[in-house]
C-alpha positions as CSV (number, residue, x, y, z in Angstrom):
1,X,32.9,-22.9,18.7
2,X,33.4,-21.2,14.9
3,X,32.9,-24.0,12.5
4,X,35.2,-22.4,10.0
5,X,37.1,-24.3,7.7
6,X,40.6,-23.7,9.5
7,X,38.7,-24.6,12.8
8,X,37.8,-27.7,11.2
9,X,41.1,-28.6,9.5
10,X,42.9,-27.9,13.4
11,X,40.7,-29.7,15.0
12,X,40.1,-32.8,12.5
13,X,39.8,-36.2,14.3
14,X,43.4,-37.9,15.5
15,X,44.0,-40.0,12.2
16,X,46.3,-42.8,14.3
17,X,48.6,-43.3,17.0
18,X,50.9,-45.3,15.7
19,X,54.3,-43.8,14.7
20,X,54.9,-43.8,10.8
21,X,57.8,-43.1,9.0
22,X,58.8,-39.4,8.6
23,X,56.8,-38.0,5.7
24,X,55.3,-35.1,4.9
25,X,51.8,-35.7,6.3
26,X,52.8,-37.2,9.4
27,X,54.8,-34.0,10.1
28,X,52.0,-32.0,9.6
29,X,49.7,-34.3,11.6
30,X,52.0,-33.6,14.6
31,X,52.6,-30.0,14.2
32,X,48.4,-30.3,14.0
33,X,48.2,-31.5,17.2
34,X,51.3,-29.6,18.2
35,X,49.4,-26.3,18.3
36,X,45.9,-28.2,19.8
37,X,48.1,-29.0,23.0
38,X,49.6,-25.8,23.5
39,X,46.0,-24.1,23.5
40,X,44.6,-26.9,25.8
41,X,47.7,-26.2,27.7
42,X,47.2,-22.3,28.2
43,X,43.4,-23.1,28.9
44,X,44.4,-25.2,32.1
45,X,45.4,-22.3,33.8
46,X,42.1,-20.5,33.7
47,X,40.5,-24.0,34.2
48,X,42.2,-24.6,37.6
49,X,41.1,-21.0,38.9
50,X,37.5,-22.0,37.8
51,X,38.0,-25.5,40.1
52,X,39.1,-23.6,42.7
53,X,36.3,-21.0,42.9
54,X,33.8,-23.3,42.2
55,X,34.9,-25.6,45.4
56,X,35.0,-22.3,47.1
57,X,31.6,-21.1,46.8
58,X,30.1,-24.3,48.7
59,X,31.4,-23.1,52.0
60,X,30.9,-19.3,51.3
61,X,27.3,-20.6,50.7
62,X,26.6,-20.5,54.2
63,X,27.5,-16.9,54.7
64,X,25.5,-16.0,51.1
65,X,28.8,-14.5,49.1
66,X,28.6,-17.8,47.9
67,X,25.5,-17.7,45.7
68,X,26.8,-14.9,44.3
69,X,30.3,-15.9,43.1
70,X,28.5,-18.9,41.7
71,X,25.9,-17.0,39.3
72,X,30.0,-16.2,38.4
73,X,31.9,-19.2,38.2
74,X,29.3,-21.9,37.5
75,X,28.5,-20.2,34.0
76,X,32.4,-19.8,33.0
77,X,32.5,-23.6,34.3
78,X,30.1,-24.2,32.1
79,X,31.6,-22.3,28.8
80,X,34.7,-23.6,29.5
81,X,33.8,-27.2,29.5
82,X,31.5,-26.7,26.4
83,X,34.9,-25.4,24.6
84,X,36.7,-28.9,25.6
85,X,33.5,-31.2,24.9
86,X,33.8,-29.7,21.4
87,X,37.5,-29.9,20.9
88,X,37.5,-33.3,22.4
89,X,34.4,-34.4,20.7
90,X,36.3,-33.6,17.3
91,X,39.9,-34.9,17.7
92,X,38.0,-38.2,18.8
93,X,35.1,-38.0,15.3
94,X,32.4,-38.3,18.3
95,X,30.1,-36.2,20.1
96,X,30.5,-35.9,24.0
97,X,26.9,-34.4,25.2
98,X,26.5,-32.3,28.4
99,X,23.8,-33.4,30.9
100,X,22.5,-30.4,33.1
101,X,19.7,-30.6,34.7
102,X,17.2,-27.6,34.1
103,X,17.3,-24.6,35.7
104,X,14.6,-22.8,34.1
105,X,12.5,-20.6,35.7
106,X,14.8,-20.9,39.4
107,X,15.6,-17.5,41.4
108,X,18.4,-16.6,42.5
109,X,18.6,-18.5,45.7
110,X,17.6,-22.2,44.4
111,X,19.7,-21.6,40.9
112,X,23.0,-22.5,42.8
113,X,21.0,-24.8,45.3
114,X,20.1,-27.0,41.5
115,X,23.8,-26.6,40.3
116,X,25.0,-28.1,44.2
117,X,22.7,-31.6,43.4
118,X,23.6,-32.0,39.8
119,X,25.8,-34.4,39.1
120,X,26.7,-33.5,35.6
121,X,28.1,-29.4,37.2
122,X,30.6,-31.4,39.9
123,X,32.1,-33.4,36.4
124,X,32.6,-29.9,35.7
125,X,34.5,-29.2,38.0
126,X,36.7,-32.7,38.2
127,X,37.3,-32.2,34.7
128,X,38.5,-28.6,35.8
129,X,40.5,-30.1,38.2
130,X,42.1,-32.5,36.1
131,X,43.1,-29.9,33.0
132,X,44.6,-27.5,35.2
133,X,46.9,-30.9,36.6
134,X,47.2,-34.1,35.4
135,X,46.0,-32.5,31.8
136,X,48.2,-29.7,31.9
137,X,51.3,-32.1,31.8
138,X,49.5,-34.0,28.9
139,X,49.3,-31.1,26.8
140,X,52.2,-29.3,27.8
141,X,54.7,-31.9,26.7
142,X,54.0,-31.7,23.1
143,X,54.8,-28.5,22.3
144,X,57.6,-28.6,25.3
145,X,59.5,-31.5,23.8
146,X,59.4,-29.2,20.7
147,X,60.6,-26.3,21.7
148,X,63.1,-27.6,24.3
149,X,65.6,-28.6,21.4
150,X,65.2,-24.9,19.7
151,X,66.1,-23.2,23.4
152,X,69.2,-25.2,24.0
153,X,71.0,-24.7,20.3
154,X,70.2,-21.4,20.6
155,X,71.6,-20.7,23.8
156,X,74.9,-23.1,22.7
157,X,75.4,-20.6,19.7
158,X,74.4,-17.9,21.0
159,X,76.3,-18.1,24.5
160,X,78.4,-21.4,23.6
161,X,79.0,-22.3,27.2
162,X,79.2,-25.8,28.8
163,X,75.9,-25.5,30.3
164,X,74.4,-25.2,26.9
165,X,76.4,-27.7,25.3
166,X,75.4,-30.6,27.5
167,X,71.5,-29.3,27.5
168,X,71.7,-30.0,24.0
169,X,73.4,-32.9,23.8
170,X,70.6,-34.0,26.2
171,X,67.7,-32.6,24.3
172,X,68.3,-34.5,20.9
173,X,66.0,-36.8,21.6
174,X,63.2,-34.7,22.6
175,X,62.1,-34.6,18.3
176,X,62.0,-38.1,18.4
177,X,59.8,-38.6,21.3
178,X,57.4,-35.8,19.9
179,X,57.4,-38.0,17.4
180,X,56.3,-40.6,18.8
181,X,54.4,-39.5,21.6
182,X,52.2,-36.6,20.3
183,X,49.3,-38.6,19.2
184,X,48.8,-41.2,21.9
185,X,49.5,-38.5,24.4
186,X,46.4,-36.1,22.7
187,X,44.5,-38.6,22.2
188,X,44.5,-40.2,25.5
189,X,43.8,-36.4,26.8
190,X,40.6,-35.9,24.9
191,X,39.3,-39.6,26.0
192,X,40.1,-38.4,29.4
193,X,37.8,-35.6,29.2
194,X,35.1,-37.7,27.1
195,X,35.3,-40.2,30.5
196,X,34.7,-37.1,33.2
197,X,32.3,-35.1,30.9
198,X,30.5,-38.0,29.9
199,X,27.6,-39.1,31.5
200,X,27.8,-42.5,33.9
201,X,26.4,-45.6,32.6
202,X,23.7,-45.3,35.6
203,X,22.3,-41.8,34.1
204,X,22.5,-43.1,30.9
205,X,20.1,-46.2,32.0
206,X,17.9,-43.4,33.7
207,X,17.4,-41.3,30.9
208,X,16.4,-44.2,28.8
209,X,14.4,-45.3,31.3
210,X,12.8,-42.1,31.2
211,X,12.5,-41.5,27.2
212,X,11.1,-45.0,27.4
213,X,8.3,-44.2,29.8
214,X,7.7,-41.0,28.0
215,X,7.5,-42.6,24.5
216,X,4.9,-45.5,26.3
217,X,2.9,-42.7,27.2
218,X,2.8,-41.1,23.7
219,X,2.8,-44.8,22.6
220,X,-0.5,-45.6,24.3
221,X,-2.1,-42.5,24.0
222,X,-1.5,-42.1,19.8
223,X,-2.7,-46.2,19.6
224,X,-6.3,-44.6,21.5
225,X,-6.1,-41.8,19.4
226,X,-5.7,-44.5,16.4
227,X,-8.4,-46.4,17.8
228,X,-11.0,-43.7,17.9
229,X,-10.2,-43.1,14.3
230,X,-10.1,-46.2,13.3
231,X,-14.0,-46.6,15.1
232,X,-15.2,-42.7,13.5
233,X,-14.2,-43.8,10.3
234,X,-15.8,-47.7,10.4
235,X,-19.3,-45.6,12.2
236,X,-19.3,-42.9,9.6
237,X,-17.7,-44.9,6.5
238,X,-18.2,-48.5,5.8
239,X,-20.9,-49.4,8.9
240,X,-23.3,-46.8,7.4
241,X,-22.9,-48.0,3.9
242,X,-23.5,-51.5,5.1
243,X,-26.4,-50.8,7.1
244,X,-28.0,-48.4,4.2
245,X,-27.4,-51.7,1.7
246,X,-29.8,-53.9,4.0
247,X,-32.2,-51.3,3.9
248,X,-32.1,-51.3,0.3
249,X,-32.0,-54.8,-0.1
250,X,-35.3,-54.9,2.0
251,X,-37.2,-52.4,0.5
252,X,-36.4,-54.3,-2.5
253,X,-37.6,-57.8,-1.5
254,X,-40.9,-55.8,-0.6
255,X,-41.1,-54.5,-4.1
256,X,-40.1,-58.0,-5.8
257,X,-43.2,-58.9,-6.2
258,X,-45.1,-55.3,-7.5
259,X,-42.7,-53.8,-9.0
260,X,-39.8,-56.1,-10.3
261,X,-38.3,-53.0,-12.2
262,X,-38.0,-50.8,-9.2
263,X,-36.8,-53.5,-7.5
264,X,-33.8,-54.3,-9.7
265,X,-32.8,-50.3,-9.3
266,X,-32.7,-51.0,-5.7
267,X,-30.4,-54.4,-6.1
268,X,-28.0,-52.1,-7.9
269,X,-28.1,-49.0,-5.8
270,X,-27.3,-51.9,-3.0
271,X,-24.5,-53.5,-5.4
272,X,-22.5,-50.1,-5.4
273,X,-22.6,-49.6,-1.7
274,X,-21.3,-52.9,-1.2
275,X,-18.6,-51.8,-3.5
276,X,-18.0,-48.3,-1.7
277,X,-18.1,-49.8,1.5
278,X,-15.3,-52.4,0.4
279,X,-13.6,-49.4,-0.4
280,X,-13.7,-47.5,3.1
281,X,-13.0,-51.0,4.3
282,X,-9.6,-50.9,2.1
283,X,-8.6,-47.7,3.2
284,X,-9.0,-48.1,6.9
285,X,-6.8,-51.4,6.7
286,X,-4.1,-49.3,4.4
287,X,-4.2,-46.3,7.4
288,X,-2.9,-49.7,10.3
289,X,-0.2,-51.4,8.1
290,X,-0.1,-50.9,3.9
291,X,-0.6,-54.7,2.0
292,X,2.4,-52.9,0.1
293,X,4.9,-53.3,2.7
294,X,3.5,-56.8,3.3
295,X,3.5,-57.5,-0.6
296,X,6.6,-55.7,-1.6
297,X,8.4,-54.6,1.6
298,X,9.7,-51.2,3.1
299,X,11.8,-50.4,-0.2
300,X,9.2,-51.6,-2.7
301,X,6.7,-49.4,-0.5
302,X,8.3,-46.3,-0.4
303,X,9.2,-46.6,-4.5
304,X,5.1,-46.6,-4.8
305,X,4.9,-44.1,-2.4
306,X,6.9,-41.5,-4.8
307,X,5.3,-42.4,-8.1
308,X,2.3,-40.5,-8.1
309,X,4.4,-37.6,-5.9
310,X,4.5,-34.5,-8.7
311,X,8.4,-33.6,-8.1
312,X,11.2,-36.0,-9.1
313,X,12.3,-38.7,-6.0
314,X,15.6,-39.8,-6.3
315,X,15.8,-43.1,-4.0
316,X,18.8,-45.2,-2.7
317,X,17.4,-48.1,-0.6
318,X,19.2,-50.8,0.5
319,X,17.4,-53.1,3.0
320,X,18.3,-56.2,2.1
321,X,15.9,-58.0,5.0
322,X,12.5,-58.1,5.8
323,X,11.6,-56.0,9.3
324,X,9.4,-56.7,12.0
325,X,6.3,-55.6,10.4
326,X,5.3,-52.6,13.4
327,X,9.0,-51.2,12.2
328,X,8.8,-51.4,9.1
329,X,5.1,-49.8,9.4
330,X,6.4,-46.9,11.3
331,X,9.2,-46.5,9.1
332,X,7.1,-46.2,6.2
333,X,4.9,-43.8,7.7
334,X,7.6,-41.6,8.4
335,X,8.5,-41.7,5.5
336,X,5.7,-40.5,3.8
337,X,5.0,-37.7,6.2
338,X,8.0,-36.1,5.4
339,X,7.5,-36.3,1.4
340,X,4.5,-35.4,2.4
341,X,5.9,-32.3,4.0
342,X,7.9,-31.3,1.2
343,X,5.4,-31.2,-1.7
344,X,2.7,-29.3,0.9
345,X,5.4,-26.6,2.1
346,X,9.0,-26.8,1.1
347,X,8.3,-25.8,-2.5
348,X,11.1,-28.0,-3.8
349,X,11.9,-28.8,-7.4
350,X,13.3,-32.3,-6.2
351,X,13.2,-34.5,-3.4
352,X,15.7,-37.7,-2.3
353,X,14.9,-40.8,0.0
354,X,18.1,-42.7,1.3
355,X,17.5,-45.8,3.6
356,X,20.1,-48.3,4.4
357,X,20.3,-51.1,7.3
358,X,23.4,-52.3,8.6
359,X,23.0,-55.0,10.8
360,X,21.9,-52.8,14.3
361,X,20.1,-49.7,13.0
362,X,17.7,-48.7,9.8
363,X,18.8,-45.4,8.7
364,X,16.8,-42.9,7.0
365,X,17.3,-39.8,4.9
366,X,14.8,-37.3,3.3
367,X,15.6,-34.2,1.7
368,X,14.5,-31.6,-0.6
369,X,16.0,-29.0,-2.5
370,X,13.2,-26.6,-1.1
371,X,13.1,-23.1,0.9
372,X,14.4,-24.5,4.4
373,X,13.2,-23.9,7.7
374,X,11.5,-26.7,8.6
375,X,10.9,-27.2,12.2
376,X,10.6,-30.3,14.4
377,X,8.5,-29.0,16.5
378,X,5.7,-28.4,13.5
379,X,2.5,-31.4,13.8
380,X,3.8,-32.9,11.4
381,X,7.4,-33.9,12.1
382,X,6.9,-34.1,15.6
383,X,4.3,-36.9,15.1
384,X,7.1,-38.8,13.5
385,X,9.3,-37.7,16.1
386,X,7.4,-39.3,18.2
387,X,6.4,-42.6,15.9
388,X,10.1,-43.4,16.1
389,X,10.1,-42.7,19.5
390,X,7.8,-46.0,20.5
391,X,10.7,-48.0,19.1
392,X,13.5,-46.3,20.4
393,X,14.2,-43.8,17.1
394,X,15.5,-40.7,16.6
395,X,15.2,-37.9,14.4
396,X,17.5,-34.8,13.1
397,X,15.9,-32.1,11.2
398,X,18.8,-30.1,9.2
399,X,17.0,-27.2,7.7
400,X,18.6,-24.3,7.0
401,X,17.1,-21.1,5.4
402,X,17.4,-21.2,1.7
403,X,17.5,-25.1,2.3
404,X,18.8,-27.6,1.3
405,X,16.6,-29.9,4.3
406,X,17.3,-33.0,5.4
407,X,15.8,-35.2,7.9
408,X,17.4,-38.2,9.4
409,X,16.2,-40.9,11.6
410,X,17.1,-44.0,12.7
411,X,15.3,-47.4,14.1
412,X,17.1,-49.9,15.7
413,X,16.2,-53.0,15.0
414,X,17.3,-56.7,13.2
415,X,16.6,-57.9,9.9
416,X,15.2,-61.5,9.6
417,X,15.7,-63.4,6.0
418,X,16.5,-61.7,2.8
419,X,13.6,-60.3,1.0
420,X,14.8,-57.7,-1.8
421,X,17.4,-56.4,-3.4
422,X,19.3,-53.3,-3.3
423,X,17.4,-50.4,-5.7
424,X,18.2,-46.7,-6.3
425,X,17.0,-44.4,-9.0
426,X,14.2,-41.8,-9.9
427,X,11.0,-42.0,-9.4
């Protein structure tokens, strides 16, 4: 659907059922909705055809027209629904989500065979059903009870018969239920079609079921992956350094005695290993879970992770609870990979972090002022995609050419006691 600005301002969400007292914006909220209904109303005459082919092909299947007629219908089906999930989704502020199962790479033959078992294609067509019935009245009445009024005084003053007369008599209250009526009546509709087009509550629980599973797997196989690096850098880093300082400190024990000079060289060759292997020490424990988030929390974290950044940060955080420490450690890591991402590619004069909690789910922002076209599917963002994905996050990439981008993700999770304060500014 065009997301022009008149598109938008038709289709804004239902502001309230409740009848109001005649005013200018409650006329124009119903006049709004007015024109909605008698478009949903016109599209329930194609929509019943659809049903009706589509319930036709299943036993024109057997003789083969029906494959045929649905490589025809089923796609229309399909369109046509799209067009109400989106009108629907708006006049309710909500998204309502199709569900098809894939049909990639499926010939002709087993295509319509797929579209027969999936459950989400036969809501299709109930939902057809329904708009070209039940859904028709609904949106029909609006703009009926509307225009019923304008027929009958015309036809009184323009004919003047008794007929006329009583119709109009009888239509004077048809404004007033308009009034009252259009709202509730279009906003019951588009819940209507958010119940039939949405998806059950038992393939809701299997696609978590199945994102959980899949995020395990990526779980376990990233905390291997962490493991190995965690044992490369410990072989090649601090165990080396360790094992070279008690070869030096033996050598110099032989040369105590001979060569006490030599000796002391060795000590203090042996004194800065220790001190360099502290240091790979340190930065293996900061690469598992930063002592800043312990010391300072997730906000106090991220405001150190933007100082040394060479671009201006502006930050808004308000988490006003500590986290369980592996949230708050994959939250923190995502957030750096995407500043990350910006100074390395987005060529950005400023960047802005925006994380707030409130009560069920951490909420994260990141943007740049940068060249666009980030992708999630890139390493990077797709590791975080994935990060969140252990704890049941998500992640949105808006990044259109030009820019501006913005990435958003959310973790749910609880907090526990109060830890910080609020804190925004510029790093």
């Amino acid at each position: 659907m065009p997301d022009s600005p008149s598109v938008a301002a038709l289709l804004s969400p239902i502001t309230s059922v409740r009848p109001k007292p005649v005013d200018e914006a409650g006329l124009a909220e119903r006049l709004r909705l007015t024109l909605v209904a008698a478009g949903l109303a016109l599209l329930g005459v194609p929509a019943l055809v659809l049903a009706v082919l589509t319930l036709v092909c299943v036993p024109l299947g057997a003789a083969g027209v029906g494959f045929g007629l649905a490589h025809l219908v089923v796609p229309l089906d399909e369109r046509l629904t799209r067009l109400h999930r989106a009108v629907s989704g708006r006049l309710l502020g909500e998204d309502v989500p199709a569900a098809y199962a894939p049909t990639g790479g499926a010939g002709f033959l087993a295509r319509p065979l797929r579209w027969l078992r999936d459950p989400a294609r036969w809501r299709d067509v109930a939902f057809l059903a329904c708009s070209g019935t039940g859904g028709w009245v609904m949106a029909g009445l609006p703009p009926l009870l509307l225009v019923t009024p304008v027929v009958h005084w015309t036809g009184l003053l323009l004919d003047g018969g008794w007929v006329w007369g009583l119709l109009a008599v009888l239509s004077l209250p048809c404004p007033l239920v308009w009034w009252v009526v259009t709202p509730p009546l279009l906003r019951a509709r588009a819940i209507t079609e958010r119940s039939i087009l949405g998806r059950s509550r038992v393939e809701e629980l299997e696609e978590r079921v199945t994102r959980v599973a899949e995020s395990r797997a990526e779980t376990l196989d990233t905390s291997a992956a962490e493991i190995r690096r965690i044992e490369r850098d410990l072989h090649d880093g601090a165990q080396a350094r360790i094992a070279a300082v008690g070869m030096t400190v033996g050598l110099a024990e032989k040369l105590l005695a001979s060569d006490p000079v030599a000796a002391a060289e060795l000590l203090r060759e042996a004194r800065e290993t220790t001190t360099s292997a502290l240091e790979d020490l340190r930065s293996v424990v900061r690469g598992i879970h930063p002592p800043v988030l312990s010391d300072r929390g997730l906000a106090g974290a991220i405001e150190a992770l933007t100082l040394p950044l060479p671009l201006p940060v502006t930050l808004a955080l308000d988490v006003p609870g500590a986290l369980p420490p592996p949230v708050e450690s994959a939250a923190y890591f995502a957030v750096a990979e995407c500043l990350a991402n910006t100074v390395k590619h987005a060529g950005a004069g400023r960047a802005w972090v925006a994380v707030e909690h409130d009560g069920r789910v951490l909420r994260m922002r990141v943007g740049d002022d940068g060249r666009g076209g980030a992708s999630p599917d890139g390493s990077g963002l797709a590791g975080v995609a994935r990060r969140l994905a252990a704890f049941d996050g998500t992640m949105s990439v808006t990044s259109p050419a030009g820019g501006p981008t913005t990435v958003t993700m959310e973790l749910p999770c609880a907090l526990s006691s109060p830890r910080t304060s609020p804190s925004s500014g510029s790093a």
